[in-house]
C-alpha positions as CSV (number, residue, x, y, z in Angstrom):
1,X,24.0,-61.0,168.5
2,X,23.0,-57.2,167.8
3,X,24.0,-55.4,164.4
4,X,23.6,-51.8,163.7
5,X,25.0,-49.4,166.1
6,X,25.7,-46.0,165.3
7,X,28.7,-46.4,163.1
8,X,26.6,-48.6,160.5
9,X,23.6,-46.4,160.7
10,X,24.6,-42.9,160.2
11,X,25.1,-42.0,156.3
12,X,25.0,-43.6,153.0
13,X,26.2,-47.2,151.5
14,X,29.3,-45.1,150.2
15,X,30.4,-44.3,153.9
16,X,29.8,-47.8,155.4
17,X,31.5,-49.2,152.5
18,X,34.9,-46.7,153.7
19,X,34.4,-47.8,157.0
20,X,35.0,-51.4,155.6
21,X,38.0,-50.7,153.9
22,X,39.1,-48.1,156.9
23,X,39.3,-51.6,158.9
24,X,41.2,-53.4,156.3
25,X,43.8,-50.4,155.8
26,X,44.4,-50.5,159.9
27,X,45.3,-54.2,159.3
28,X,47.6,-53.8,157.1
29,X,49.5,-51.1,158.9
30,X,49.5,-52.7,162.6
31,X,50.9,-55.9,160.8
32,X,54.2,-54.5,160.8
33,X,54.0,-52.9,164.5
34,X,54.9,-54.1,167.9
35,X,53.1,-53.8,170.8
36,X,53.7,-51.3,173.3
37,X,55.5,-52.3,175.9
38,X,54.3,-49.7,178.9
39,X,50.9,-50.9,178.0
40,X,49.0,-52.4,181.2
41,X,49.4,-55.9,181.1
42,X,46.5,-58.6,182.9
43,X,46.3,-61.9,182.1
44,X,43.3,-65.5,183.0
45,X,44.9,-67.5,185.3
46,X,43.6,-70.8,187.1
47,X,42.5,-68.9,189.9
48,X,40.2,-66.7,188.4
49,X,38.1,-69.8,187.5
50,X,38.3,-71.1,191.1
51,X,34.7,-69.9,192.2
52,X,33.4,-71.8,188.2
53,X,31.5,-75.0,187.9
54,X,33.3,-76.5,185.5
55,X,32.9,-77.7,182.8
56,X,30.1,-75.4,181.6
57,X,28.8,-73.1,178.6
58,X,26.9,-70.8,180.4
59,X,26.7,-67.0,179.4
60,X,28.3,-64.4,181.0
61,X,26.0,-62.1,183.3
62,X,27.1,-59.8,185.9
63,X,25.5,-56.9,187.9
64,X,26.4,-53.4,186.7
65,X,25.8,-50.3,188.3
66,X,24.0,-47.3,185.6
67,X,23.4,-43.9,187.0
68,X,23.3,-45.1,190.6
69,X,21.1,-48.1,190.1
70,X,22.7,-52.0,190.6
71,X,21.0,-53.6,187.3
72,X,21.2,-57.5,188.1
73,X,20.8,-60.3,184.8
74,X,23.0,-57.7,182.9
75,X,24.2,-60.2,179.9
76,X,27.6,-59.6,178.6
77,X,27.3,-60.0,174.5
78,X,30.3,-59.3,172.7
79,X,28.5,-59.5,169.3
80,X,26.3,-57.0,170.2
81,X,27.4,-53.5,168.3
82,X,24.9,-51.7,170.9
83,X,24.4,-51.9,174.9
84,X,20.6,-52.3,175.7
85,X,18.4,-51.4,178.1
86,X,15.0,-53.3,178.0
87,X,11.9,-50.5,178.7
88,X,11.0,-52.6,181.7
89,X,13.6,-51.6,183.1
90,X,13.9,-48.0,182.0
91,X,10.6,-47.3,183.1
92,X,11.7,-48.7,186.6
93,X,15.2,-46.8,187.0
94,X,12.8,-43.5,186.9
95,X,15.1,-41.7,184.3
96,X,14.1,-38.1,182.6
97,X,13.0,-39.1,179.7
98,X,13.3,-35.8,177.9
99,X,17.1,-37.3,177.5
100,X,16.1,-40.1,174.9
101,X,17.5,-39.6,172.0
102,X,15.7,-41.2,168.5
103,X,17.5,-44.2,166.9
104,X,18.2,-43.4,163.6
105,X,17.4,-47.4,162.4
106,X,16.1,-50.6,163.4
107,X,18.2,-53.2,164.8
108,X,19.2,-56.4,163.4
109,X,19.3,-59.9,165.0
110,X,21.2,-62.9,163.9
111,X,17.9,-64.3,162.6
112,X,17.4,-61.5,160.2
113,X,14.6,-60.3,162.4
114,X,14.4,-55.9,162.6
115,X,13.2,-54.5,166.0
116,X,12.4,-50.5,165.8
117,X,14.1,-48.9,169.4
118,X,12.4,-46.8,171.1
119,X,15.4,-44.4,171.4
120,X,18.9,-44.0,173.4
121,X,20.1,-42.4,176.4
122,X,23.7,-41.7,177.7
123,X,23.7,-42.9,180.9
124,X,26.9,-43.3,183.4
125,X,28.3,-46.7,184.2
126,X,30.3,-48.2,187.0
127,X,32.1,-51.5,186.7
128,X,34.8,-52.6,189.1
129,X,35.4,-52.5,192.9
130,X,37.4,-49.5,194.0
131,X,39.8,-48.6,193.7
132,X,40.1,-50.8,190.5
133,X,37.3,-49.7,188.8
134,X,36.2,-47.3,185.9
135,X,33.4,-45.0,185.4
136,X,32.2,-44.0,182.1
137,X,29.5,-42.4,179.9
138,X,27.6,-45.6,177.4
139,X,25.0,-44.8,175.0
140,X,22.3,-47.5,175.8
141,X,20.0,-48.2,173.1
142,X,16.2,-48.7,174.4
143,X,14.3,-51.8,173.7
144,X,11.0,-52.7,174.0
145,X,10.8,-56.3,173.9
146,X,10.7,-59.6,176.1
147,X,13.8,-60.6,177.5
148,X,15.2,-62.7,180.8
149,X,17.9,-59.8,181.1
150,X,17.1,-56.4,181.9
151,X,20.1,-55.2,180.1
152,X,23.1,-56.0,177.6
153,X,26.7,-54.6,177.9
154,X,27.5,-54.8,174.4
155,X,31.1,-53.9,172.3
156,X,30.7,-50.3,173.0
157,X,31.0,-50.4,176.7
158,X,33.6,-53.1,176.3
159,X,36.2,-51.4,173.9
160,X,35.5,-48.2,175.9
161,X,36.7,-50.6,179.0
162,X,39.6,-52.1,177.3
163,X,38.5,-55.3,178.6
164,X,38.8,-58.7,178.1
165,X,36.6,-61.3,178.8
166,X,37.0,-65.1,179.3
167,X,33.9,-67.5,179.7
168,X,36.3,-70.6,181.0
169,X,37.2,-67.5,183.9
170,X,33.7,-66.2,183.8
171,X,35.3,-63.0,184.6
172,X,35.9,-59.9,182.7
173,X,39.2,-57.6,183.4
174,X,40.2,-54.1,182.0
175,X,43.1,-51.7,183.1
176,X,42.6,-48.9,185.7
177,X,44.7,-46.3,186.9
178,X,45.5,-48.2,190.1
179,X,45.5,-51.6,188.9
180,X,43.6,-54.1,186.8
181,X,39.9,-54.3,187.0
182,X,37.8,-57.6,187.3
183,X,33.6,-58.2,187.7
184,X,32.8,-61.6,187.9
185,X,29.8,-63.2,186.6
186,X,27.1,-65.4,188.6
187,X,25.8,-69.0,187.4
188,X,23.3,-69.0,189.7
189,X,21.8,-66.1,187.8
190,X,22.5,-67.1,184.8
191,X,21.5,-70.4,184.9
192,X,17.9,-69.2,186.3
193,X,18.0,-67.0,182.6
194,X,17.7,-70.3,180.6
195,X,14.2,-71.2,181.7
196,X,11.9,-70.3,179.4
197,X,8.7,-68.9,181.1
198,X,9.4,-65.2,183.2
199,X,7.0,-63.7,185.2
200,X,6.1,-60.3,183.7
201,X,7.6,-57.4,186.1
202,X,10.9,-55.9,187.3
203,X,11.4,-55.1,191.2
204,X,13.4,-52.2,192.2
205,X,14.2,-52.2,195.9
206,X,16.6,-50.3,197.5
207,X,17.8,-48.8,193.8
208,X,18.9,-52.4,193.2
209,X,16.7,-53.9,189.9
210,X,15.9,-57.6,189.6
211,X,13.8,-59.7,187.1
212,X,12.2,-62.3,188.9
213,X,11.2,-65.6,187.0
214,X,8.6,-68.4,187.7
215,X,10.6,-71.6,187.6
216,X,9.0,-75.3,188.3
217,X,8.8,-76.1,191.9
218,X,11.9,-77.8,193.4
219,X,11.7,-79.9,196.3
220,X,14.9,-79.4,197.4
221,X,14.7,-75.4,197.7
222,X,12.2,-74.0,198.7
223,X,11.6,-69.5,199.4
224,X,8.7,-67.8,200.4
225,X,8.2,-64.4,198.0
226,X,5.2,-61.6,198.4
227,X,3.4,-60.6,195.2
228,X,0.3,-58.0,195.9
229,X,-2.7,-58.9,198.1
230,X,-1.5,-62.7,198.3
231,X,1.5,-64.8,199.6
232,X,3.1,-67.6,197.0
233,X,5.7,-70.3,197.2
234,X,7.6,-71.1,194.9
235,X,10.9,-72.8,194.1
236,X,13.5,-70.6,192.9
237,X,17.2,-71.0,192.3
238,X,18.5,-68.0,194.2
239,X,17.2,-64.3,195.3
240,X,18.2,-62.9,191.9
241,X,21.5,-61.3,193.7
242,X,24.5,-61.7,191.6
């Protein structure tokens, strides 16, 4: 969980505290209100959770597409007030940098600790498979710390979406203009996120970015992968594709 995106930061205790009771008038009004009834309607159904192991807890990662570039281990965090973008893998999507914005403040994770960003950039995102999918402009706040995801799709990117999400479906949907969109998430990928030592460095091959990870050998998978000067082999769960 990330606290402190732009609508927290910007102004003075006086104006958060009126965006508090903004949310509490809203409440009150939409109490009384029906839904619309032209309003695209999708719905989870047992199908959608026909490709899930079940039963499971994992987290929700998918692959996303910013400015061009497939961005693999992206981690889906609905209590995350910002998307991120980790430097690693800035620096590798070879981005102009004179379009980083400063961060007003530091961020705030559920254990209290503060992280300083190193800026933001609006960047365009794709989600979806066409012609059910949706392309839009997110702010992505820049990071500069270890992390087995090279990015996070926050709120932002969500409400801007209109989706919904569903860990039991491992799926996220949102409305398009020519039908309802859905990205499914990998297990495989996110599974290989849970262990605990990564090997420093971010690939980018073929504009398609992927965090590689050391994982304890495993007898019963076996790849061969290149790192400079020298051959290695290692277990490894998959080929970091979602």
């Amino acid at each position: 969980m990330i606290v402190g995106g732009s609508q927290y930061l910007e102004g003075s205790r006086r104006q958060c505290r009126k965006f508090s009771r903004e949310a509490h008038n809203s409440y009150q009004v939409l109490a009384g209100t029906t839904a619309n009834p032209d309003a695209k309607k999708f719905s989870f159904s047992e199908e959608d959770a026909s490709h899930v192991l079940q039963p499971h807890s994992d987290a929700l990662v998918i692959t996303m597409s910013v400015s061009g570039v497939n961005i693999h281990r992206t981690l889906v965090d609905d209590g995350s007030s910002v998307n991120i973008l980790y430097l690693r893998t800035f620096n590798q999507m070879d981005l102009d940098t004179r379009h980083v914005k400063p961060f007003p403040k530091p961020l705030q994770g559920f254990t209290g600790d503060c992280v300083n960003p190193k800026g933001q950039i609006a960047l365009v995102v794709e989600l979806g498979l066409p012609p059910c999918h949706r392309r839009i402009i997110a702010d992505f706040v820049i990071l500069d710390l270890p992390s087995n995801y090279n990015a996070i799709l926050g709120r932002p990117i969500l409400h801007e979406l209109k989706a919904a999400t569903s860990i039991y479906h491992y799926t996220i949907k949102f409305p398009t203009p020519h039908g309802v969109g859905v990205v499914r998430g990998s297990q495989l990928v996110a599974r290989s996120c849970n262990i605990n030592f990564a090997r420093a460095g971010v690939n980018l091959s073929g504009r398609t970015l992927s965090l590689q990870l050391g994982v304890p050998r495993m007898n019963w998978m076996r790849t061969q992968w290149k790192t400079p000067g020298r051959h290695k082999e290692n277990g490894r769960l998959n080929q970091w594709k979602s």
